[in-house]
N, C-alpha and C positions, 0 to 999 in steps of 0.2 A: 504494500500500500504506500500510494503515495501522498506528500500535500502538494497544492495546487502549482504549489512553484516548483516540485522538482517533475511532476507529472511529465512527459513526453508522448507525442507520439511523432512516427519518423512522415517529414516532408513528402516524400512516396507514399506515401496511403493513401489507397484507392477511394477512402470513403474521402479524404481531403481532395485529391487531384478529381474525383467522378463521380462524387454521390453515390459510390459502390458500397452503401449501407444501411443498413435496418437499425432500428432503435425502440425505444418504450419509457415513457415519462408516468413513475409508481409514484404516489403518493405514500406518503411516512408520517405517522403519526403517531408524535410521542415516542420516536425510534422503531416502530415498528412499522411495515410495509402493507398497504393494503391490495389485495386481489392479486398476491405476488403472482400465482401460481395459472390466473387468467393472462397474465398479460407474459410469463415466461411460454407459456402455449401460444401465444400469438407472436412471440418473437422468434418460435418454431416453425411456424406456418411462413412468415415474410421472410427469413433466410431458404429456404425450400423453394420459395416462390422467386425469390431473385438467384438460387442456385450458389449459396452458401452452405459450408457445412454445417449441420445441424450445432447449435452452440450446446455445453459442455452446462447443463442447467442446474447442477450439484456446485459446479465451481461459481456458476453466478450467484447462487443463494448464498454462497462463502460471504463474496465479496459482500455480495448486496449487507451482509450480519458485520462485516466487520468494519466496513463505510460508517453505518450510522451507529453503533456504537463509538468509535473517532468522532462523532460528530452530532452531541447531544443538541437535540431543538425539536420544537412541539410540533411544529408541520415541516416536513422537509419535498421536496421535488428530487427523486431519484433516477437517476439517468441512468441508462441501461445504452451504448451502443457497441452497436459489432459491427466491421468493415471487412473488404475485400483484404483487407491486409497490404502492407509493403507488396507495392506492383510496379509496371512499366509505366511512364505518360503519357497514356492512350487508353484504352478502352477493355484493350487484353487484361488479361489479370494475369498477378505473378504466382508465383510455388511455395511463399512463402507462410502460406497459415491466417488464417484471418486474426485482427488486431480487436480487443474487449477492452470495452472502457467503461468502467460505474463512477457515478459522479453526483454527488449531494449537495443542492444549496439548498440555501432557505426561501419558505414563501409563506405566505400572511392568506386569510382565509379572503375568499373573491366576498365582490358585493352580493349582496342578494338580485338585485336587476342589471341589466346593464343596455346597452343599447347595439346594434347590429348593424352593416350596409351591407345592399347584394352587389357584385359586383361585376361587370360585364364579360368576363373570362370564364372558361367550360370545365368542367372537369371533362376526360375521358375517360368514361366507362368500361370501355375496350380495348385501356390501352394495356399494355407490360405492366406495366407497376400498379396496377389497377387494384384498391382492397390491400396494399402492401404499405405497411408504416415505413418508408426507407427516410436517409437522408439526405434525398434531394429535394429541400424544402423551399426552395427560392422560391417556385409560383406564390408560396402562403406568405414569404416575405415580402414581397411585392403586394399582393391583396390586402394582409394586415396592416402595413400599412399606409394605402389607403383607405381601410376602414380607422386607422387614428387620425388623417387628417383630419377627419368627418363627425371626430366627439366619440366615436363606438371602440368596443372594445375586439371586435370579430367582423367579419367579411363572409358571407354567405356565398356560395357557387350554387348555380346549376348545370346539368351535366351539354353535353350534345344534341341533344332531344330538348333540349328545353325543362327538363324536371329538376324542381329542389331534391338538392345533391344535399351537401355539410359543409361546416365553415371550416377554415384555416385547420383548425386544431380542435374539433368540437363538432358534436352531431348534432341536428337540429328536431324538433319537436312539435307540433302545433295540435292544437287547438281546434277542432270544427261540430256546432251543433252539441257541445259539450263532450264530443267523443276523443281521445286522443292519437296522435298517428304521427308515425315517421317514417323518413323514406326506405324502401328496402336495402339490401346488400346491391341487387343489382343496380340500383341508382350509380351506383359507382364510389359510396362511400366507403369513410373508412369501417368496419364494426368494431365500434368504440367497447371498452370494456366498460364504463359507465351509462352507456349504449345498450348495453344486454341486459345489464342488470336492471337498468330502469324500465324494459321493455318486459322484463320478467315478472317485478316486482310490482306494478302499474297494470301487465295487461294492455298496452299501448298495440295497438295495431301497428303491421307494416303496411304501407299504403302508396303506391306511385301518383306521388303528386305532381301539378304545375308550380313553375317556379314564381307563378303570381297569387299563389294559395297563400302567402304572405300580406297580400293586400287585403284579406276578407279573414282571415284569420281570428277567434277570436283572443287566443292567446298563444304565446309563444316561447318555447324555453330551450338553453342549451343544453348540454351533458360536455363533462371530458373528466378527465381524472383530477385534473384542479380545480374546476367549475364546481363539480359535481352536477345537482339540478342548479340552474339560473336562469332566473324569469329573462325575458326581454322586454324590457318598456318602451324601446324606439326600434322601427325596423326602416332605414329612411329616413324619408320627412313624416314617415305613418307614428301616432303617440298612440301607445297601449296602456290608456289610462287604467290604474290600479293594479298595476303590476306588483308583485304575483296574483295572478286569477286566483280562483279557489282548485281548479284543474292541478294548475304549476303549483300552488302551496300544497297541498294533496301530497302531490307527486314531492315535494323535499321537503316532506314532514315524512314520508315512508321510507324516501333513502338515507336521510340522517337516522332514523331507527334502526332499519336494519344493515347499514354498512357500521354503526355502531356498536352491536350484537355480533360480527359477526367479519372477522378483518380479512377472511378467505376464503369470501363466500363461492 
């Protein structure tokens, strides 16, 4: 283990020179890791899918125990990433072993509302890295921020088709007729681990939406692992007076219960 200043990783890493890698951001709470064991299955499925070797999930739970013990605080953001490893500067990958990296900073509990913009870029539904947490994250750098030019904390996509996709870092939720619904896997989103669970625990419909289900909506909420549930009170220039509905408070009065009961579920 190291601290932040003798950390290394070498200038040849494919995840640095190509985006040739996968990642997962765990919430830690009070030193301990929630939904370790969902989101180490989902860091199995995105190396698989972009043709990494399956990572070594005995030696991440190591790390991940001996990170935040180093590293006492009440909410932490646990970084989990895995790369192609030391390669060529190109596109090939090298022979060298893929590179693991666990990394812990601190973070403060979100607001309870917050506000959104949709933003005129597509997800592709079809593409490679389609459903895959990697980190080629620039599209969501770009989108998020212009969603902080604009006052909002998130940027919304919809896919190629025109259907509400998910934002930057977070899955989206709404509201219709008092029934709740979000877009499926095939939308092209990520399936968020706070995404399942609230889809479990709720009873939320998947449902292929338009990307203007937003304009009639009558309530709206995020999910992601930092979020958790978070109402939206602005989508645009649209105001969602009284944010959180009774739906969105429902819904993060059930996941504060049971992700409290229950840190691997």
């Amino acid at each position: 283990m190291q601290d932040i200043e003798s950390a290394r990783v070498s200038v040849f890493d494919h995840g640095l020179t190509v985006g040739d890698g996968i990642f997962e951001t765990v919430k830690a709470v009070d030193g301990r890791p929630f939904a370790l064991t969902r989101h180490l299955d989902r860091l199995t499925r995105s190396a698989r899918g972009l043709g990494l070797p399956d990572p070594d999930l005995d030696e991440i739970r190591r790390a991940c125990v001996a990170v935040l013990e180093a590293n006492p605080m009440p909410l932490g953001r646990l970084r989990l990433t895995y790369t192609g490893g030391h390669g060529p500067l190109g596109s090939d990958r090298g022979d060298h072993g893929p590179t693991l990296v666990v990394a812990l900073g601190e973070t403060t509990r979100r607001p309870d509302s917050t506000a959104v913009v949709t933003v005129p870029w597509t997800r592709n539904e079809r593409g490679a890295l389609t459903g895959l947490k990697t980190t080629s994250y620039a599209e969501n750098v770009v989108a998020l921020a212009r969603a902080r030019e604009r006052g909002a904390s998130e940027a919304l996509f919809g896919n190629t088709v025109g259907r509400l996709c998910e934002g930057t870092g977070s899955n989206v939720f709404v509201v219709l007729d008092g029934e709740l619904h979000t877009p499926p896997l095939a939308s092209g989103c990520l399936a968020g681990i706070t995404r399942a669970l609230a889809v479990e625990w709720t009873g939320a419909k998947e449902t292929d939406l338009p990307l203007d289900v937003l304009e009639r909506a009558e309530e709206v909420f995020l999910t992601s692992t930092l979020r958790d549930v978070q109402a939206v009170h602005r989508v645009d220039d649209r105001e969602l007076p009284g944010a959180p509905g009774p739906v969105t408070a429902k819904a993060m009065r059930i996941f504060d219960e049971r992700s409290g009961t229950d840190l691997d579920p």
